[in-house]
C-alpha positions in Angstrom: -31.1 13.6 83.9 -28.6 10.6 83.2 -24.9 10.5 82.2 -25.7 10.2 79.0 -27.8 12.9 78.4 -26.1 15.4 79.6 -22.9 14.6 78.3 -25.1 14.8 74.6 -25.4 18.3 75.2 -21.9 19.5 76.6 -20.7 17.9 73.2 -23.1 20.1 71.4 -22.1 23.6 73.5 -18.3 24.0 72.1 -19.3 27.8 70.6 -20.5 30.6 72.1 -23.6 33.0 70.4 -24.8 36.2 70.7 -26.3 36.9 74.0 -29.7 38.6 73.4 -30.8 41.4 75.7 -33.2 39.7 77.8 -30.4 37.6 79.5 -27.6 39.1 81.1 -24.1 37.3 80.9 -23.6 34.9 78.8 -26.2 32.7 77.6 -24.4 30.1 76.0 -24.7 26.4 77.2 -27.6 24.3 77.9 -26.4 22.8 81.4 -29.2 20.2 82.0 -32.6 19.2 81.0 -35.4 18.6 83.3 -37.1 15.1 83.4 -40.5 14.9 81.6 -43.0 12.2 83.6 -45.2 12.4 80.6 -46.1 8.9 79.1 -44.1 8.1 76.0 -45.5 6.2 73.1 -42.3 4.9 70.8 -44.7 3.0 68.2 -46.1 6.9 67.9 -42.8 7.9 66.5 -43.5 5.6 63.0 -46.6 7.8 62.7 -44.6 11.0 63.3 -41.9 10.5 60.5 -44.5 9.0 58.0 -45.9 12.8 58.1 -48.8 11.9 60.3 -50.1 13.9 63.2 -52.7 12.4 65.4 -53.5 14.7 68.4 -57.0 15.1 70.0 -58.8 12.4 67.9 -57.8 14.2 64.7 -55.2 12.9 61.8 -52.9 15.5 59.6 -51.1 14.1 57.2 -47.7 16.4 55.7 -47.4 15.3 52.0 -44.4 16.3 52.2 -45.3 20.1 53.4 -44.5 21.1 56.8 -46.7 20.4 59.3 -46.8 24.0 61.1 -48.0 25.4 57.7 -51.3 23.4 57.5 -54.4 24.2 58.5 -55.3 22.9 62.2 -58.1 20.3 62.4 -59.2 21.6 65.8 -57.8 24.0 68.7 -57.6 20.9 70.6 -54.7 19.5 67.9 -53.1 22.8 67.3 -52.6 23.0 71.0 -50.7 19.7 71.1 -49.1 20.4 68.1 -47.4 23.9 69.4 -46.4 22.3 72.7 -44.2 20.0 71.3 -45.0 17.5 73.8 -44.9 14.6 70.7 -40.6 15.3 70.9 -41.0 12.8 74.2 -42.5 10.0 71.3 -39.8 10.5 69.3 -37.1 10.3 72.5 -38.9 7.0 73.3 -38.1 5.2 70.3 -34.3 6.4 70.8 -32.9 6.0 67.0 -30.6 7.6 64.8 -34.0 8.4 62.3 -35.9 9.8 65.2 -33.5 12.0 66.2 -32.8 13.7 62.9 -36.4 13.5 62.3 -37.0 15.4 65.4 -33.7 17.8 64.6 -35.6 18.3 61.3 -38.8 19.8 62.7 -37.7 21.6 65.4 -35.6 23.4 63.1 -38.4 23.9 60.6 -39.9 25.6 63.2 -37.0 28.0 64.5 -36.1 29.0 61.0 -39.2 30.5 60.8 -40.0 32.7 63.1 -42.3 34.7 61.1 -45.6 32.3 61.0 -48.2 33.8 62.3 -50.2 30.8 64.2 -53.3 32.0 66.7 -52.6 30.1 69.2 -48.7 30.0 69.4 -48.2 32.8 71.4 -50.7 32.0 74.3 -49.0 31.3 77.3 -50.0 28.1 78.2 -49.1 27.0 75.1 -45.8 28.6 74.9 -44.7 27.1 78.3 -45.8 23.8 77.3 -43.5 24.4 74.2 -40.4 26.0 76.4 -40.6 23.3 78.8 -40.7 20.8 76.0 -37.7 22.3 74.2 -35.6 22.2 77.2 -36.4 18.9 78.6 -36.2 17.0 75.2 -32.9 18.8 74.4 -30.8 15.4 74.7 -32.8 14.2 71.8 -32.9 17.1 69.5 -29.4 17.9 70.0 -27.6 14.5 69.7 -25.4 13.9 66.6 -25.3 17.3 66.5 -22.7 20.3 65.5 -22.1 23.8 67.0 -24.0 25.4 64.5 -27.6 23.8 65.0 -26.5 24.0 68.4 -26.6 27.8 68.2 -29.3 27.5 66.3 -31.5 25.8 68.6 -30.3 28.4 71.8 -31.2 31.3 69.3 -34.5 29.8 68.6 -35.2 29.0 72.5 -34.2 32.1 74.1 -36.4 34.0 71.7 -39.6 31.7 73.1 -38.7 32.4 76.7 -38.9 36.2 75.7 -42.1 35.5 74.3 -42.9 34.1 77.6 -41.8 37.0 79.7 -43.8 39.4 78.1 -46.5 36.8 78.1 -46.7 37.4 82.0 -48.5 40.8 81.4 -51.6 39.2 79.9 -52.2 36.0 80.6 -55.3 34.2 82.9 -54.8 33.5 86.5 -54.8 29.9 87.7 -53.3 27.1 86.2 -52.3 29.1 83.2 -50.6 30.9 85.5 -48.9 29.1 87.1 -47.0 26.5 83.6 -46.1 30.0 82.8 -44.1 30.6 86.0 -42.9 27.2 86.5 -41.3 27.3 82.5 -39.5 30.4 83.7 -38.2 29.3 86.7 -36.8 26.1 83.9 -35.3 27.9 82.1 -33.2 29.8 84.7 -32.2 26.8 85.7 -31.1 24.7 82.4 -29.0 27.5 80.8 -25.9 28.4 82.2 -25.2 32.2 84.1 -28.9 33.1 84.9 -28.1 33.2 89.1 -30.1 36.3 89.0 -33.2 34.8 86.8 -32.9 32.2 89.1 -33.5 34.1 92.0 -36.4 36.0 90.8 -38.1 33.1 88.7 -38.1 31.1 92.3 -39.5 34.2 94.1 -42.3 34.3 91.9 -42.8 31.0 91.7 -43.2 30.5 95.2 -45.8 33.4 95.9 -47.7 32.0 93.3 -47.8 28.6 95.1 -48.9 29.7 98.6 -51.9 31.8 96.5 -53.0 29.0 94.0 -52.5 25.9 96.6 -54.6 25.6 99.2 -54.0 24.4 102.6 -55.5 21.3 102.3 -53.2 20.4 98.9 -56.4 21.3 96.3 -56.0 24.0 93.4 -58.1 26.9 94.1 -59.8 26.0 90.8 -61.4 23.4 92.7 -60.3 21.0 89.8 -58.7 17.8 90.6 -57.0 17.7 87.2 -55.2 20.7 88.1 -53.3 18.6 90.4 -52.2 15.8 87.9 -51.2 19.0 85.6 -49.0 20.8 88.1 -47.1 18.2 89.6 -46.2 16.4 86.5 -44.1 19.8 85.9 -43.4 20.7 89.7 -41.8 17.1 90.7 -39.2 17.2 88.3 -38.9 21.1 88.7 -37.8 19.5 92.2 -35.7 17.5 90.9 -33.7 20.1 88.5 -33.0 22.6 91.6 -31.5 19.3 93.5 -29.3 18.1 90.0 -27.8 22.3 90.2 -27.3 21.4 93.7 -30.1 24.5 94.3 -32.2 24.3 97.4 -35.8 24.0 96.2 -37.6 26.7 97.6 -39.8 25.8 100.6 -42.8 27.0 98.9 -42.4 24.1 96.0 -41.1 21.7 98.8 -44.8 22.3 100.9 -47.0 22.5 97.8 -45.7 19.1 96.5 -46.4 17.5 100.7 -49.5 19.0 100.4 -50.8 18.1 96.8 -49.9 14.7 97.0 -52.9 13.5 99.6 -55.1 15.3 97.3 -54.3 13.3 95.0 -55.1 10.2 97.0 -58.1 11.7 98.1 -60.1 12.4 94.6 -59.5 8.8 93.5 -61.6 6.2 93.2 -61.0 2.1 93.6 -59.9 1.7 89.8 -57.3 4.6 89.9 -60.1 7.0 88.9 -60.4 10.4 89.1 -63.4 12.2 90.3 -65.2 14.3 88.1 -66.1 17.6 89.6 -65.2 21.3 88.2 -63.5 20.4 84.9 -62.2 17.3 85.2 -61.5 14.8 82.4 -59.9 11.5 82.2 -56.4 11.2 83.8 -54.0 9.1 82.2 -53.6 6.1 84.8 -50.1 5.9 83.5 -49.3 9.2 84.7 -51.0 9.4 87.5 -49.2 6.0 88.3 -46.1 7.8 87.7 -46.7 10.4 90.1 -48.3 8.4 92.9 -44.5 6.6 93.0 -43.5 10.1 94.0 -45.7 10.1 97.4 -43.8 8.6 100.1 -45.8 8.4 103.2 -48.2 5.9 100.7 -51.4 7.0 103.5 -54.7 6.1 103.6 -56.6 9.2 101.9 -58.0 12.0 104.6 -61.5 12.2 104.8 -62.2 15.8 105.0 -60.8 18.8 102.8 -62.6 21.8 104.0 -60.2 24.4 102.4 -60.7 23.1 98.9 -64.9 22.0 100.0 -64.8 18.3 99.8 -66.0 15.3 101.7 -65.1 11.5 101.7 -66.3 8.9 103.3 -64.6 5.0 103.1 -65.9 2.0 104.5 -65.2 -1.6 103.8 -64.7 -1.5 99.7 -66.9 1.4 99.1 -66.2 5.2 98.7 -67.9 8.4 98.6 -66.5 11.6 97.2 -68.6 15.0 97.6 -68.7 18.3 97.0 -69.4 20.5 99.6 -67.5 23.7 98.6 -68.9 26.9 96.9 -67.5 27.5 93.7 -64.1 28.8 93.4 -63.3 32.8 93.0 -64.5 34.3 89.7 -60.8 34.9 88.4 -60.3 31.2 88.3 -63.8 30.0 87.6 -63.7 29.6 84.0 -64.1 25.3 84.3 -65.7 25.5 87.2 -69.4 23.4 87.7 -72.1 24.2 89.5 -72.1 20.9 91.0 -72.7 21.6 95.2 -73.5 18.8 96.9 -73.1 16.0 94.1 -71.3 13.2 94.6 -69.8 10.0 93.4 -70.2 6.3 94.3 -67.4 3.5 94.0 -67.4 -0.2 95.1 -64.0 -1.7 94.9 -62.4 -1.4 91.0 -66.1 -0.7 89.9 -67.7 2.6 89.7 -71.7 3.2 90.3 -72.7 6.8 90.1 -70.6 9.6 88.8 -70.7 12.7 87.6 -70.9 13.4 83.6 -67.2 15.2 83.9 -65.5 16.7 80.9 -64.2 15.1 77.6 -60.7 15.5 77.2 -61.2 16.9 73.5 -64.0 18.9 71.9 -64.7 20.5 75.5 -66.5 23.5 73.7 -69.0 21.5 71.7 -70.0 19.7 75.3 -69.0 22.3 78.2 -72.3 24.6 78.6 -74.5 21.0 79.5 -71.0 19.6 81.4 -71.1 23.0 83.8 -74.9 22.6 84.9 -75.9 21.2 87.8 -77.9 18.8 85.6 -74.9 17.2 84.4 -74.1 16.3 88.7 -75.5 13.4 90.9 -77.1 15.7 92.9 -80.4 17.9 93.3 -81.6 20.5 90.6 -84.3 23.1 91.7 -86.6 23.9 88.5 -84.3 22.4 85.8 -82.2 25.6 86.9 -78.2 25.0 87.5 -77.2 26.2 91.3 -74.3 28.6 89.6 -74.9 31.3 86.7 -71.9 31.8 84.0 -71.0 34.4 81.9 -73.5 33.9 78.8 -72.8 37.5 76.6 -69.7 36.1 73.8 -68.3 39.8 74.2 -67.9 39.3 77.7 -66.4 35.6 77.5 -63.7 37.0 75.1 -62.8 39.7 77.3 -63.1 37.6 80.4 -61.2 34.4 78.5 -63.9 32.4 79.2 -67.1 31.7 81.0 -66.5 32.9 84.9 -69.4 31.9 87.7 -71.1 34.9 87.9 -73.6 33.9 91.2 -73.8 30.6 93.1 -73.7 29.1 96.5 -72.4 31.3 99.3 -73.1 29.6 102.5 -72.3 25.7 101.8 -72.2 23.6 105.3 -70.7 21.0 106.1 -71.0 18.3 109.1 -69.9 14.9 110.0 -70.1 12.2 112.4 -69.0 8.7 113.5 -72.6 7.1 114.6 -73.3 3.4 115.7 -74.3 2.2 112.5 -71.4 4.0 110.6 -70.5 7.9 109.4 -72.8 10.5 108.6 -72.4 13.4 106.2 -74.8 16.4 106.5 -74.4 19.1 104.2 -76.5 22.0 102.5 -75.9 25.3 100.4 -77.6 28.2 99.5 -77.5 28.1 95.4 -81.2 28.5 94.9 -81.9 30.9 97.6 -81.8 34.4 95.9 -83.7 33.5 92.8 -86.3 30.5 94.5 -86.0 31.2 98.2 -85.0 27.4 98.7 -81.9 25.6 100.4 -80.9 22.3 99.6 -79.8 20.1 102.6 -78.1 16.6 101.7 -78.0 13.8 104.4 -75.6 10.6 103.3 -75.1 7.9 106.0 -72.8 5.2 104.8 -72.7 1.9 107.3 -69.5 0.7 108.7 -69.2 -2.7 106.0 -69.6 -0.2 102.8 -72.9 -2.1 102.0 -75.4 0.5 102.5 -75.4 4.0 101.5 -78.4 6.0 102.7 -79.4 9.6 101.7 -82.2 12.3 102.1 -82.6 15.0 100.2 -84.5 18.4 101.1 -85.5 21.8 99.7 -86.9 24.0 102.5 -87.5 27.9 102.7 -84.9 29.9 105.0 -85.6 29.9 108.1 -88.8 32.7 108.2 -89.0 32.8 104.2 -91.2 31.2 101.9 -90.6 30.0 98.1 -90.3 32.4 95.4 -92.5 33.1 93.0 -94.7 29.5 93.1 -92.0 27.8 91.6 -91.3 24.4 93.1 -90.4 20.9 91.0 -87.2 19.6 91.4 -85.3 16.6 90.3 -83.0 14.4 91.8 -80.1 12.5 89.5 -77.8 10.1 89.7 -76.0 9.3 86.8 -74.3 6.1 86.7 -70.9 5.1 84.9 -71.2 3.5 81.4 -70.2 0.0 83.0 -73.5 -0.5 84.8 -76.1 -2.2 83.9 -79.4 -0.5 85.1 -83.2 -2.2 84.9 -85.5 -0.6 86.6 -87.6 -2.8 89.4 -91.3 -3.9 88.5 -92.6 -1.7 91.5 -91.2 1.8 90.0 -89.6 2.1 92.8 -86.2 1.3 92.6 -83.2 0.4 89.9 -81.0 -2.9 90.1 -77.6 -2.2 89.0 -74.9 -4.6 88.2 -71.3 -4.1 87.9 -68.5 -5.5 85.7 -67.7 -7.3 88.8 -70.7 -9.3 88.8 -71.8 -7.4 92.4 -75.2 -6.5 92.5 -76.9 -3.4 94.0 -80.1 -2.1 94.6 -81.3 1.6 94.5 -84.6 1.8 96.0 -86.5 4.9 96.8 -89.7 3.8 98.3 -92.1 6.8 98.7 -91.9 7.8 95.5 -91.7 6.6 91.6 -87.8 6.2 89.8 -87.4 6.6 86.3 -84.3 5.5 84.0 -83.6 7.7 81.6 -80.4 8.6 79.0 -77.3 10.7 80.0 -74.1 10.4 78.8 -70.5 10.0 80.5 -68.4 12.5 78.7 -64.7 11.5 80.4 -63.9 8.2 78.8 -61.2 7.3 77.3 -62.8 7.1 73.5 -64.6 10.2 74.4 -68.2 10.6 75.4 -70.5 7.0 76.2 -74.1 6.9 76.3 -75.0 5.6 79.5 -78.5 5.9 82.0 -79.6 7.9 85.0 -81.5 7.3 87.9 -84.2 10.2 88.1 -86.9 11.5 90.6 -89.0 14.0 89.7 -91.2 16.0 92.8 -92.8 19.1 93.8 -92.0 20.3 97.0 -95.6 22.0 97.8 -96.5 18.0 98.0 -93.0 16.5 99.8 -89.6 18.7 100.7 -88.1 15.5 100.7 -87.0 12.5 99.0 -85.2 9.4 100.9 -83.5 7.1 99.3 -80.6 4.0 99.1 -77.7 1.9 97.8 -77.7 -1.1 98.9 -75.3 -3.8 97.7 -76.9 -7.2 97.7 -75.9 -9.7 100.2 -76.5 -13.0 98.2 -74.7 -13.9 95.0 -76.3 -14.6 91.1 -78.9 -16.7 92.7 -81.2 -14.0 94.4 -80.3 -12.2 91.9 -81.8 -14.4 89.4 -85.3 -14.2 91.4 -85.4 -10.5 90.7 -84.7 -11.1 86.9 -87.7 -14.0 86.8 -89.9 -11.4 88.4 -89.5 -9.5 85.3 -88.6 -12.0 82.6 -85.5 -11.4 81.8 -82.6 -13.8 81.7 -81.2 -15.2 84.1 -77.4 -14.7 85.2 -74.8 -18.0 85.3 -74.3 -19.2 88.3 -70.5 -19.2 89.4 
C-alpha cells in the first residue's frame, strides 16, 4: 500500500472501541490494506453516484432509495452488489465526491445490520465483501473522523464473525478457499491479531497443498479458478511482506506453481481455454497478473496432475483434455468434456469449446456441461459424465456434482519425424455402451497441419451394449470464423480475421455445418457454426480427419470460392 494510503487510515484510528469477543486484545486500528489487482473503471463511478447500478448486464436505478433495499435484478447482480467490489470504481476516480459517496453507502449498509438479503451471508460472498472492505479502506476512510472510523471497525469486525462461523457450512473448493484467504486478511490488516495470524496462515496453507495441484491447476480442473485465486493470493503475498511477516511456504509454492498454469491454458490472443467452467477472463487482469510471473517461460507441454495436454508448433497451439473429472466435492462446474480440445493459429482462434457465459450461467449451464457442448466425440447424443439431476439433491449438494464419468483416461505422447503425437482415450461410455473412445492428434513441426483419428471400439474381449452405436464428432469453431462448407461434402474452409485460410477435410466420410453457439464472449453468448460428423460404428469405428492451413495467399483461395460462386476475396 503507498504512503499515502496508509497514512489516510492512521489519521482516522485516534479512538479506541469496544473489542467484541471474537478478537482478543484490542482490536482497534486498521494497520494496512491489501492491494486489489482488480481492474478499475473511474468513468463507472459517474454511474455509481447518479444512483445507477450496472452489474451482470443488468441496470438498478436508486431514486433516491438505498440501493441494498431494492429488489435484485438477478443473483448474478446481487452477488456483485454484496461484494462491494464497485468501492475499487469509486477509488479510481479519486475525488472528494467519490469518497463521500462511497463513505455514504458503506455506512448505509453498516447501520443496518438487520436486512435480511439471501445471499449476503454466503461465504463467497461475504469474503469478497470482507476483503473489499479492507482493501478499499483508504478510500472509505479519508476525510474522515473517529467516530465513522469506529463505525466502520464495528461494522467490519461483525462481517469477519460472520465469516468465522461461515467456515462450518460452506462448499469445498474455491469457495473455500476466498473464505480462508479473507481470514488470513483480516489477521493481518488489523492491529494485535498475532494469534489469528498464526492460525489463519495454518489453515490457509493446508488448504493450498489440498486444493493446488502439483502441476499448479485447481483440483476443480477449472482454469478460471486460477485467475480467481491469485488475484487475492499475490497481494495476500504482498501484505505478509508490508507486516514484515514471512509468507508461508505453502502460499510462496502455490503462487510458483500456479503461475505456468496460467501460461499453459492460454491461447495466442491472451485467451483462456474453455474447459470445466470457464468463462471469459478479463485480459486486463489477467495482464496484471502475468506481470507477476518472473521466469516469463515458454508454457510446459504436459500437466498430468491436473489431466491436460498441449502441443505448440510454429504459430499454432493445441490445448486438451485428457483428465477424468475432478472429485465429486468439487465437481459442481465441472464438464464432461474428455478428450476435447481447442485449436489456435497465432492471435486467431479456430475451434473451441462452447465454455461458460460469465452471467446467466443457470439459464445456459445444463447444455454448457455436456459433452455436446466440447470439440470432441459424443457416443449416442449421450454426455461422457452424469450430474446430479433430482432439484432436492442439488440444494442439498449446492449444486450439480458429477455423479459417474471417465475412470481410466490415458494419455501418451511423442516427438516423431514429421512432428508430435498425442494419443489419448477414456473410458466415459464404457459402463452404460461398452465403448472406449481413443483420440490420435498429430500436429507437424511448422503448426500447418493438424491430423486426428477418432475411434470407438469395444474393451478389449467385450462387445457394444445394447445395439446402440451412432456417434458424432464436433468441432465448434469461434464466432470469428468464417465456415463454407466445400462442394464435395467433404470438408469446411475456414477463414480467420487474419485473412489465413484453413481447410478441414475429412475425406471418407460426409461434413455438415450446422449452428452452435459460443457462450464466453464478452457481450455474452454469439451464434456461431460447427463442424459435424455423424457415423455408426457397426459400419466404421473410425473417423480421420484434418486442419490444414493453406499454403498460398487470397489467390488459391479465390479458386475455391469460384468453384462455388461465391465472391472472391481482394487481393493484398
Amino acid at each position: 500500500m503507498s504512503r499515502s494510503a496508509r497514512s489516510v487510515i492512521a489519521r482516522a484510528s485516534g479512538a479506541t472501541v469496544a473489542v467484541s469477543r471474537l478478537w482478543p486484545g484490542r482490536a482497534d486500528r486498521l494497520i494496512i490494506a491489501p492491494h486489489d489487482l482488480r481492474t478499475a473503471d473511474a468513468t463507472r463511478a459517474a454511474e455509481i453516484y447518479a444512483g445507477r447500478f450496472v452489474f451482470a448486464g443488468k441496470i438498478v436505478t436508486c431514486h433516491g432509495r438505498s440501493i441494498f433495499d431494492l429488489e435484485p435484478p438477478s443473483e448474478d447482480w446481487e452477488v456483485a452488489l454484496l461484494g462491494f467490489g464497485w468501492l475499487r470504481h469509486l477509488r479510481a476516480a479519486d475525488t472528494a465526491l467519490t469518497r463521500a459517496n462511497a463513505r455514504s453507502l458503506v455506512d448505509d449498509w453498516i447501520s443496518n445490520p438487520t436486512r435480511k438479503r439471501p445471499l449476503e451471508r454466503r461465504p463467497d460472498v461475504l469474503a469478497r465483501r470482507v476483503i473489499s472492505l479492507l482493501s478499499q479502506a483508504p478510500l472509505v476512510l479519508g476525510d474522515t473522523d473517529g467516530k465513522f472510523y469506529r463505525k466502520y471497525l464495528r461494522g467490519l469486525t461483525r462481517e469477519i464473525r460472520y465469516l468465522r462461523y461461515a467456515m462450518l457450512d460452506i462448499a469445498d473448493g474455491v469457495p473455500r478457499l476466498q473464505v480462508l484467504i479473507a481470514l488470513c486478511y483480516a489477521s493481518l490488516c488489523l492491529a494485535n491479531q498475532a494469534g489469528h495470524i498464526r492460525s489463519a496462515t495454518r489453515r490457509l496453507s493446508d488448504e493450498l497443498q489440498r486444493q493446488i495441484m502439483p502441476d499448479g491447476g485447481h483440483i476443480s480442473r477449472n482454469p478460471g479458478a486460477l485467475v480467481e485465486l491469485l488475484s487475492d493470493l499475490l497481494p495476500l503475498r504482498q501484505t505478509f511482506a508490508a507486516r514484515n511477516i514471512a509468507p508461508p511456504a505453502a502460499l510462496l509454492n502455490a503462487i510458483d506453481r500456479m503461475m505456468p498454469m496460467l501460461r499453459f491454458f492460454r491461447h495466442g490472443d491472451g485467451s483462456f481455454a474453455l474447459f470445466n467452467g470457464m468463462s471469459n477472463a478479463p485480459s486486463d487482469l489477467v495482464a496484471t497478473l502475468l506481470a507477476y510471473d518472473d521466469t516469463h517461460g515458454v508454457p510446459m507441454a504436459n500437466m498430468p496432475h491436473t489431466g491436460f495436454q498441449r502441443l505448440d508448433a510454429g504459430a499454432t497451439t493445441v490445448i486438451m483434455d485428457t483428465g477424468p473429472p475432478p472429485p465429486p466435492n468439487v465437481s459442481q462446474e465441472a464438464h464432461a468434456g474428455c478428450l476435447s480440445f481447442e485449436l489456435s493459429s497465432g492471435p486467431s482462434r479456430i475451434v473451441v469449446n462452447c465454455g461458460m457465459p460469465a452471467t446467466g450461467r443457470d439459464n445456459w449451464r445444463s447444455f454448457a456441461r455436456s459433452t455436446a457442448a466440447h470439440s470432441t466425440l459424443t457416443f449416442h447424443d449421450t454426455s461422457s459424465c452424469q450430474f446430479i439431476e433430482l432439484s432436492a439433491m442439488k440444494r442439498l449438494l449446492q449444486g450439480a456434482p458429477v455423479v459417474s464419468g471417465p475412470v481410466n483416461v490415458e494419455s501418451y505422447r511423442e516427438a516423431v519425424a514429421d512432428g508430435d503425437l498425442l494419443t489419448a482415450s477414456h473410458d466415459g461410455y464404457l459402463a452404460r455402451f461398452g465403448v472406449i473412445h481413443r483420440r490420435v492428434l498429430m500436429i507437424s513441426q511448422d503448426g500447418g497441419r493438424l491430423d486426428g483419428e477418432d475411434t470407438v471400439s469395444p474393451a478389449p474381449g467385450g462387445r457394444i451394449k445394447g445395439g446402440e452405436s451412432d456417434f458424432a464428432l464436433r468441432f465448434h469453431l469461434h464466432p470469428a470464423v468464417k465456415a463454407s462448407r466445400l462442394s464435395d461434402a467433404r470438408g469446411v474452409m475456414l477463414v480467420l480475421p487474419s485473412r489465413d485460410v484453413w481447410t478441414f477435410e475429412a475425406l471418407d466420410d460426409k461434413v455438415d455445418l450446422e449452428d452452435s453457439v459460443f457462450l464466453s464472449g464478452n457481450d455474452g453468448p454469439r451464434r456461431t457454426a460447427q463442424i459435424v460428423i455423424r457415423q455408426d460404428s457397426r459400419n466404421t469405428s473410425s473417423v480421420r480427419w484434418s486442419f490444414v492451413r493453406s499454403s498460398a495467399n487470397a489467390a488459391a483461395t479465390n479458386a475455391r470460392r469460384a468453384a462455388r460462386r461465391e465472391p472472391e476475396l481482394p487481393l493484398a
